[in-house]
C-alpha positions in Angstrom: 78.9 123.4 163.1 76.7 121.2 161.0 72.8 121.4 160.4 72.4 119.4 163.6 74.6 117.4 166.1 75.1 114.8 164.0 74.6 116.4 160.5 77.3 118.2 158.9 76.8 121.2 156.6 77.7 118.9 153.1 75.9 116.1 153.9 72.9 118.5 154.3 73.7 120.1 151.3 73.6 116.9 149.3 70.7 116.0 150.7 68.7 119.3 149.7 70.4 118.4 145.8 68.9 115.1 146.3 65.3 116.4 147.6 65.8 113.6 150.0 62.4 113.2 152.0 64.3 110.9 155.2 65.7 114.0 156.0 62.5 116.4 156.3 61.9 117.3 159.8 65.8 116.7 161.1 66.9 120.3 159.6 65.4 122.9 157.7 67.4 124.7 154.8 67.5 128.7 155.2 67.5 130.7 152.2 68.8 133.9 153.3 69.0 135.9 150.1 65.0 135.1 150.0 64.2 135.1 153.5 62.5 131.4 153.7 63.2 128.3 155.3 62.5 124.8 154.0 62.0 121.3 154.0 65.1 119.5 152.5 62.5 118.2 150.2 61.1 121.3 149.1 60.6 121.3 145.3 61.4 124.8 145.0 64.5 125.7 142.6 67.0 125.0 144.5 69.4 128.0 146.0 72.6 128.8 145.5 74.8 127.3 148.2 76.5 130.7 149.2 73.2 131.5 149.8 71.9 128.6 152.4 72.2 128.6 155.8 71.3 125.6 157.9 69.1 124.8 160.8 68.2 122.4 163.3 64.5 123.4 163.0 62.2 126.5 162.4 62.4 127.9 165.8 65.8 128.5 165.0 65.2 129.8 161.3 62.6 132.1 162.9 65.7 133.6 165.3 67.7 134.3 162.8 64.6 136.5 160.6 63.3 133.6 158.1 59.7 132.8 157.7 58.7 129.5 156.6 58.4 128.8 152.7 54.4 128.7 151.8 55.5 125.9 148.8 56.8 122.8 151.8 55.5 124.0 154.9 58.8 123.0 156.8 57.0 123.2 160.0 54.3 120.9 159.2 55.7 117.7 159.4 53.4 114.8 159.2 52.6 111.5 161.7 53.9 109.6 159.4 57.2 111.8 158.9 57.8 111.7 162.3 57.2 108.4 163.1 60.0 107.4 160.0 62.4 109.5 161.6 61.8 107.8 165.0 62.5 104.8 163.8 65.5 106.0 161.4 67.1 107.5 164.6 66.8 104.3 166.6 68.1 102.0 163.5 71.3 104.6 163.8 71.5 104.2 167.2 71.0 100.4 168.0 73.5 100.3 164.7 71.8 96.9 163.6 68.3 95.9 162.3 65.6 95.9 164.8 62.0 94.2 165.0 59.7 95.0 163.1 56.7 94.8 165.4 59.3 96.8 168.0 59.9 99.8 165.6 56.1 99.9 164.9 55.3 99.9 168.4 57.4 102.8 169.4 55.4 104.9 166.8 52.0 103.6 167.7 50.9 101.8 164.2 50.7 98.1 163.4 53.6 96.1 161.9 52.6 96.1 158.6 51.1 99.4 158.1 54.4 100.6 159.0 56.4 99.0 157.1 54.1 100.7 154.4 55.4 104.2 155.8 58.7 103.4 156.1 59.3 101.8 152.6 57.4 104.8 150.9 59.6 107.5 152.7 62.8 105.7 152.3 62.6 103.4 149.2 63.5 100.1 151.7 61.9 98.6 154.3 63.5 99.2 158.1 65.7 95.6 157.8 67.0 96.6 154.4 67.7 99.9 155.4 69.2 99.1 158.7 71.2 96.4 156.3 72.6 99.5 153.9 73.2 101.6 156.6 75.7 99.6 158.3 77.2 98.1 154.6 77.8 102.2 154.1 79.2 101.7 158.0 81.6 99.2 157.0 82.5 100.6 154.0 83.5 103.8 155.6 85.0 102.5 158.5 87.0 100.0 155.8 88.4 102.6 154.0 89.1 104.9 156.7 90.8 102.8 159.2 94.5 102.2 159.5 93.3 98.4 161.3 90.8 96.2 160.5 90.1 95.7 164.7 89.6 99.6 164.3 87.0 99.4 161.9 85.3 97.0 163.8 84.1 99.5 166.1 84.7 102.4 164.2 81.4 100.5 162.4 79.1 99.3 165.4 79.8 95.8 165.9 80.1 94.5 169.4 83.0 92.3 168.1 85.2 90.9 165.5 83.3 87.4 164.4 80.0 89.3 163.9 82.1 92.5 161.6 83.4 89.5 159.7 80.2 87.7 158.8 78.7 90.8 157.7 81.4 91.4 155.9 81.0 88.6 153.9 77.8 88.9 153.8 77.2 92.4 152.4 80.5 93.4 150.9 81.0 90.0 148.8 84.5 90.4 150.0 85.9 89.8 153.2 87.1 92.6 155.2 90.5 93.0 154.7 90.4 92.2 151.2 88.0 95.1 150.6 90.4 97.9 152.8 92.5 96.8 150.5 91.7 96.8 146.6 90.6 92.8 146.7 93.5 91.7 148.3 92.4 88.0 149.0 90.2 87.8 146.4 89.6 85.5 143.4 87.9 87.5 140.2 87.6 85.5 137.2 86.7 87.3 134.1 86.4 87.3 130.2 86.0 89.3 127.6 83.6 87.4 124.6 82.6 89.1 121.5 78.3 89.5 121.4 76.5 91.0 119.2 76.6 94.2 120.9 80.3 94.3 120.5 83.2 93.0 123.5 81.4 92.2 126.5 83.7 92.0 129.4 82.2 89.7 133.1 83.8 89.5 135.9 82.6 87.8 139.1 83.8 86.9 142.4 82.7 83.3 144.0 79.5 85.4 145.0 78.5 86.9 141.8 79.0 89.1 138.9 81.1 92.0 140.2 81.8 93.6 136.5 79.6 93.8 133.4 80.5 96.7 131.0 81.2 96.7 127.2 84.6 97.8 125.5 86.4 97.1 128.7 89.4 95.4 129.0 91.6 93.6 131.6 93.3 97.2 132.3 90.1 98.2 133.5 89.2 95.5 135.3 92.4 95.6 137.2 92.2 99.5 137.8 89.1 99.1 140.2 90.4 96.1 141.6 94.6 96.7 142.4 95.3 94.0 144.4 92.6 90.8 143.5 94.0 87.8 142.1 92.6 87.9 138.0 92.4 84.7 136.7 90.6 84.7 133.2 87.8 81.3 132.7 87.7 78.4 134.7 85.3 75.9 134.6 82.9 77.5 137.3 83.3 80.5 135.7 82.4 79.2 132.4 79.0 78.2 133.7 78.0 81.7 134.9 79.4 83.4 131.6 77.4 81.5 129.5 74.5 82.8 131.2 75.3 86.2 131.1 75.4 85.6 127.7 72.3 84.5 127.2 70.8 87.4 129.0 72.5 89.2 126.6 71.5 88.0 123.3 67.9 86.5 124.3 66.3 89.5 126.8 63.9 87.8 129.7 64.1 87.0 133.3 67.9 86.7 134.2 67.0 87.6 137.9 68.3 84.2 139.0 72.2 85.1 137.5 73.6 85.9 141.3 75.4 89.6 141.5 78.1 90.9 143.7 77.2 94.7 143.7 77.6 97.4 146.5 76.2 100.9 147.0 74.3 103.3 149.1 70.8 102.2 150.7 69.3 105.0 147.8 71.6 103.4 144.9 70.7 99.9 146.0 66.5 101.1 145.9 67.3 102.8 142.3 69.5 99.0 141.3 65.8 97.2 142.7 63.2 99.4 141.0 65.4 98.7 137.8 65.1 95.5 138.3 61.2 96.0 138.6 61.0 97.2 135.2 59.4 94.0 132.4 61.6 93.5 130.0 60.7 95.9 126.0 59.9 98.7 128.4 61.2 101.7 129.7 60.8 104.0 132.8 61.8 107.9 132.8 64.5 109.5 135.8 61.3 110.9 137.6 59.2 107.8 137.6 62.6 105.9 138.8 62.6 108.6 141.6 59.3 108.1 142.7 59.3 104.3 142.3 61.8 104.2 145.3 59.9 106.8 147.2 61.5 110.2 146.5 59.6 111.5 143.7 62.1 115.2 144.1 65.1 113.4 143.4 65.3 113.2 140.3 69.1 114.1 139.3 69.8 111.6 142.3 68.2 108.8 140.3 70.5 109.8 137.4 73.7 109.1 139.2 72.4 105.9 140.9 71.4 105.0 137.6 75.0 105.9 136.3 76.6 104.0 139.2 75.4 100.2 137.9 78.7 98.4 137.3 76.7 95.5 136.0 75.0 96.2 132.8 72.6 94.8 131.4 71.6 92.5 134.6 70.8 95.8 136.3 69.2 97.4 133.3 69.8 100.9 133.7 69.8 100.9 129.7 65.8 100.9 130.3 65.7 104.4 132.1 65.0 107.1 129.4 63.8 111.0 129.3 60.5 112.0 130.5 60.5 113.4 126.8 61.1 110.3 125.5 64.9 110.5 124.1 67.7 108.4 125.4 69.3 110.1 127.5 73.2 108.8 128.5 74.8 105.4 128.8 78.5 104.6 130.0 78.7 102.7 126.8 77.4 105.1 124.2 73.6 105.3 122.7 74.1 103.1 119.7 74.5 100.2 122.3 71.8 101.0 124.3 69.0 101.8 121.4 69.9 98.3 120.6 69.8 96.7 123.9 66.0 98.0 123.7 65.0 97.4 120.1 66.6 93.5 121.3 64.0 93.4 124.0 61.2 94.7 122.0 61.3 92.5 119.6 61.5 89.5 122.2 58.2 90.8 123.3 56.8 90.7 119.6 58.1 87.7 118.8 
């Protein structure tokens, strides 16, 4: 039995490890070696997990002997809480993006002042996250399903031609290419020397799927097992040379398209990166609360770690709170650089 009907017990879990503010008010998390129960967001020290129990809410924590925790106030959920779980629920349940002005309605506050609410809970607005939710659908469903025509409803859609367009849409790839390791897929790629050291690109006719130093073709074909690797081409050699350049001569490369996936929270972190001027930097925590979720902290980290495209996602820019560097998939010495680079594009 999970936290509720349609929570199970480790996605709850991950969510308490996350301090995950969507999911305040939809469970509470019982700490039976202390006697409390909390909000998943609570920024208590988190429990052991022999320790937790979960519930659907604090009338059945109180059943079992918990009080509430002084620190979150579990029972106090907010208007504004309440009215982003409303509309989270629906999103789920209509499995599709819905009107704004009809979302805001059902809760009782005006189009844009809830799309304030929403994008401050959840790091998106209610399109994008209705988008993500049913990009995590497909993906799922993709990887799960014996048939494509199985994932099609296994992920919400009404019908094929509408699983297919998003598919293209959102994935990069279509459908059965992504079920199956890029099958049906054309990746060009190169690996150029910079001044950082080999720099290997990759991109699909959508974008720039790969960007990682001291990678090879080996790599490239480990997360990719069945796409068709073809190194250059003339289109190819267009977009490289402006990776390049946003390489070697830091600025606004936001126009250099990408073909990146992840979860709705991993796609907020990939944007507020985005956010951040080139020369400075931005700590875990202020990462966290940039997308909203100012308690998830070590969650930030691993979105962070997730980027497969350096560089254009900057995730080189996210340092300590104390002011060190912190980690990088392709060692400090790289990333120090990447930002003394930038800084001294802002001097000069």
């Amino acid at each position: 039995m999970g936290a509720t009907a349609d929570i199970p017990d480790d996605e709850a879990w991950r969510a308490v490890l996350a301090r995950d503010r969507a999911f305040d008010g939809r469970f509470v998390t019982g700490v039976l070696s202390t006697g409390i129960y909390c909000r998943p967001s609570c920024p208590a020290r988190h429990p052991r997990r022999a320790n937790v129990q979960f519930f659907s809410d604090g009338v059945a924590a109180r059943e079992a002997g918990l009080r509430p925790c002084l620190r979150c106030s579990p029972d106090d959920v907010s208007r504004d809480e309440r009215a982003v779980l409303m509309a989270i629920e629906a999103i789920k349940a209509a499995g599709q993006p819905l009107a704004l002005a009809d979302l805001a309605e059902r809760c009782g506050y005006s189009p844009t002042h809830f799309q304030r609410v929403f994008a401050k809970a959840t790091g998106l607005s209610p399109a994008a996250y209705a988008r993500a939710l049913q990009k995590e659908r497909m993906t799922e469903a993709l990887s799960g399903a014996g048939k494509i025509s199985d994932a099609i409803y296994d992920a919400g859609f009404s019908g094929p031609s509408r699983f297919y367009a998003a598919a293209e849409e959102r994935l990069g790839m279509t459908a059965s290419a992504w079920a199956n390791g890029g099958r049906g897929v054309t990746i060009r790629w190169a690996v150029v020397p910079t001044s950082l050291g080999a720099m290997l690109v990759a991109a699909t006719e959508r974008g720039i799927c790969r960007l990682s130093f001291n990678e090879d073709a080996a790599t490239l074909r480990a997360r990719f097992p069945n796409a068709a690797l073809e190194q250059g081409g003339e289109d190819f050699a267009g977009l490289l040379e402006q990776v390049i350049a946003a390489v070697e001569t830091p600025g606004d490369h936001s126009h250099i398209p990408l073909d990146v996936k992840g979860t709705a929270f991993q796609e907020a972190v990939w944007q507020a990166l985005r956010a951040i001027p080139t020369g400075e930097t931005r700590s875990y925590a202020e990462i966290a609360a940039a997308v909203g979720k100012p308690g998830a902290v070590r969650a930030a980290g691993s979105a962070n770690g997730a980027n497969n495209v350096a560089v254009l996602i900057p995730c080189h820019r996210v340092i300590r709170s104390d002011g060190s560097l912190g980690g990088y998939a392709y060692g400090l010495e790289i990333k120090q650089r990447l930002l003394d680079k930038e800084r001294e594009t802002n001097r000069g």
